[in-house]
C-alpha positions as a Python dict, from the first residue, in 0.01 Angstrom:
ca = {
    (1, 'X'): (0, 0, 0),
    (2, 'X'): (118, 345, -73),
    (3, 'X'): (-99, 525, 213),
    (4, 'X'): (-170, 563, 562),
    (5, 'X'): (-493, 367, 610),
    (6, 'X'): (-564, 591, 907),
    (7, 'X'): (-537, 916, 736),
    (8, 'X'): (-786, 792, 482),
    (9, 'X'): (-1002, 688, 681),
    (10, 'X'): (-982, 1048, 828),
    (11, 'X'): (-1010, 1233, 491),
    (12, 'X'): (-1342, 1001, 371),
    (13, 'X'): (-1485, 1012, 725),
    (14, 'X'): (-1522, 1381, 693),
    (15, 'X'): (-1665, 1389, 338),
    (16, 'X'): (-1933, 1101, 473),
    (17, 'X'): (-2060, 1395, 671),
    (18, 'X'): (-2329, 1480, 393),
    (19, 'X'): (-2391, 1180, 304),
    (20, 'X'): (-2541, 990, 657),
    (21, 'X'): (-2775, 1319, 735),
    (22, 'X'): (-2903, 1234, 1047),
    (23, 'X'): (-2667, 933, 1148),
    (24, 'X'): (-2379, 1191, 1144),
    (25, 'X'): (-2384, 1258, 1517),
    (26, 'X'): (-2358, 896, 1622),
    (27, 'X'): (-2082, 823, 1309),
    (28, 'X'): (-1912, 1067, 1523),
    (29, 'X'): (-1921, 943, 1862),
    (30, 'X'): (-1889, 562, 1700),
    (31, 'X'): (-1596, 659, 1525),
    (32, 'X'): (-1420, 856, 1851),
    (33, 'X'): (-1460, 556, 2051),
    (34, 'X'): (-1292, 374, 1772),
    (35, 'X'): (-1007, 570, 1750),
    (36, 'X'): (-896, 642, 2089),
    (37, 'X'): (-964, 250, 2247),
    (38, 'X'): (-812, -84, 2171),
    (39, 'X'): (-970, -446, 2254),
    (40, 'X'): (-1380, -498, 2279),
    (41, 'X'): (-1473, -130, 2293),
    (42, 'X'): (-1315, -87, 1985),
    (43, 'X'): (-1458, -379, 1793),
    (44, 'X'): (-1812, -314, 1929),
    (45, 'X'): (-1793, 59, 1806),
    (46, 'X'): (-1592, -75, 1463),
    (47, 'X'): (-1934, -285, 1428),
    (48, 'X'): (-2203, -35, 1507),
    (49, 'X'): (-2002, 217, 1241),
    (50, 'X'): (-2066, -154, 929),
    (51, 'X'): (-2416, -140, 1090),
    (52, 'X'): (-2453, 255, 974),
    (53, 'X'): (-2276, 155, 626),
    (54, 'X'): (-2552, -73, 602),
    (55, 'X'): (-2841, 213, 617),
    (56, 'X'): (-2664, 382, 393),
    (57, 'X'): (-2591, 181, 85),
    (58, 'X'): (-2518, 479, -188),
    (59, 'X'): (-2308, 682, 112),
    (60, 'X'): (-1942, 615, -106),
    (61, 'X'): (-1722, 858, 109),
    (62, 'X'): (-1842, 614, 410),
    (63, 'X'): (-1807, 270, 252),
    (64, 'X'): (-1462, 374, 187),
    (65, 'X'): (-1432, 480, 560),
    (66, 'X'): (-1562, 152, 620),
    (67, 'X'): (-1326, -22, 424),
    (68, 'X'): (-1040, 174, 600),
    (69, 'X'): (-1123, 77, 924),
    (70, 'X'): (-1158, -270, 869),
    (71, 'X'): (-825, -281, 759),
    (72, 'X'): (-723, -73, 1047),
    (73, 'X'): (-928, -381, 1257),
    (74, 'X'): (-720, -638, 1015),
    (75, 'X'): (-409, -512, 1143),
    (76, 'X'): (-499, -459, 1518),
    (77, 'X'): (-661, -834, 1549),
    (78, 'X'): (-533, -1033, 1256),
    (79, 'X'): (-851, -1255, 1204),
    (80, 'X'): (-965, -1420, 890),
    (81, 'X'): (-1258, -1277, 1006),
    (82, 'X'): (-1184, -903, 897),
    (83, 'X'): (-965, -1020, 568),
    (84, 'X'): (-1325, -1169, 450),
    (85, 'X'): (-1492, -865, 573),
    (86, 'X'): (-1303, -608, 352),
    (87, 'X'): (-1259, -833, 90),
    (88, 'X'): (-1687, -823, 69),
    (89, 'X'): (-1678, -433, 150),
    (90, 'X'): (-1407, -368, -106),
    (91, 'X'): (-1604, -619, -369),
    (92, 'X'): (-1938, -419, -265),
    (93, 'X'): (-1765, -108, -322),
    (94, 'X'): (-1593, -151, -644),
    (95, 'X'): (-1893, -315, -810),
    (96, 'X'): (-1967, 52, -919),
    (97, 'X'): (-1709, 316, -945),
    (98, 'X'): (-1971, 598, -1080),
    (99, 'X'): (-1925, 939, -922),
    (100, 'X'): (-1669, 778, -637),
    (101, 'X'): (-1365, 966, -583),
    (102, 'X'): (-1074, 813, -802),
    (103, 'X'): (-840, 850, -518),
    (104, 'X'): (-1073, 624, -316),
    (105, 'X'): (-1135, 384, -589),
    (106, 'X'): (-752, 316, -612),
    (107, 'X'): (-674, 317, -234),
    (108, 'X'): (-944, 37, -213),
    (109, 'X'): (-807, -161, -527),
    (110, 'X'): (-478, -163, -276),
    (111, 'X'): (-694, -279, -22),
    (112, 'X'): (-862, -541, -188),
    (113, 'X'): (-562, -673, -262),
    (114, 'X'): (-407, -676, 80),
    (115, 'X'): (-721, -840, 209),
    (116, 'X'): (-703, -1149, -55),
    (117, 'X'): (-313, -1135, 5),
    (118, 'X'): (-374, -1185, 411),
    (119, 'X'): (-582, -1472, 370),
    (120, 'X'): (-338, -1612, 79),
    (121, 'X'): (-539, -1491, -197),
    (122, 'X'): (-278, -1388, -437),
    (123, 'X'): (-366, -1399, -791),
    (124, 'X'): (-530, -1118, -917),
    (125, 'X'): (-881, -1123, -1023),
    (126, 'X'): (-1140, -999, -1203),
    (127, 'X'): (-1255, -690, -1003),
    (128, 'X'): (-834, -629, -993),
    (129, 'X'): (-792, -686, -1365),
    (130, 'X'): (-1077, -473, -1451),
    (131, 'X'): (-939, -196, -1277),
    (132, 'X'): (-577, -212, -1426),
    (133, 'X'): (-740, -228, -1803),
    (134, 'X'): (-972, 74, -1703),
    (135, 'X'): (-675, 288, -1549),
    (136, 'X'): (-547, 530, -1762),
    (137, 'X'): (-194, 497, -1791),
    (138, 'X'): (87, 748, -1840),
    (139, 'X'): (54, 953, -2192),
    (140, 'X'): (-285, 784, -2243),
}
């Protein structure tokens, strides 16, 4: 990966902010308690802030917060567990790359491949290949 997962998740957290309406206040909280604790506080608030992904399935900035923080989880508890998670968040998320940010698009490629790389998935696939073809390359 060429980026801090953290930062990311910092930079799409606060573009979410439009995007959840209401459920911005307790992103918030959620997301502090994530941050600044380790252990079951942590994972409890890391699963309340999938359960707000989940009301809000066209929220892009936040899936890709989502997707951060799971590999943020990945690294603090290294669980096959959170390796399938983002690979099904990053899967969800690439399926359609329409008005997404680019940078997020390609920080989550990265991701995608971490995730199938941790669970000793490493031959590229489709979602992967599709991405490479699409990606302009220099002089194009």
């Amino acid at each position: 990966m060429r980026f801090d997962a953290a930062l990311a998740a910092q930079e799409a957290f606060q573009r979410a902010q439009v995007e959840l309406g209401p459920d911005w206040h307790q992103a918030v909280e959620l997301e502090e308690l994530f941050s600044s604790n380790a252990g079951a506080p942590a994972r409890r608030a890391y699963e309340s802030l999938l359960t707000i992904a989940g009301h809000h399935p066209s929220a892009s900035s936040y899936h890709a917060f989502c997707i951060y923080i799971t590999w943020q989880q990945a690294a603090e508890e290294t669980v096959p567990r959170h390796f399938h998670t983002g690979m099904k968040l990053c899967e969800s998320y690439l399926a359609n790359r329409d008005g997404k940010d680019a940078l997020d698009v390609e920080r989550v490629v990265d991701l995608y491949a971490s995730f199938r790389a941790g669970l000793g998935l490493d031959e590229e696939n489709e979602i992967e290949a599709e991405y490479r073809r699409d990606t302009p390359k220099g002089g194009d």
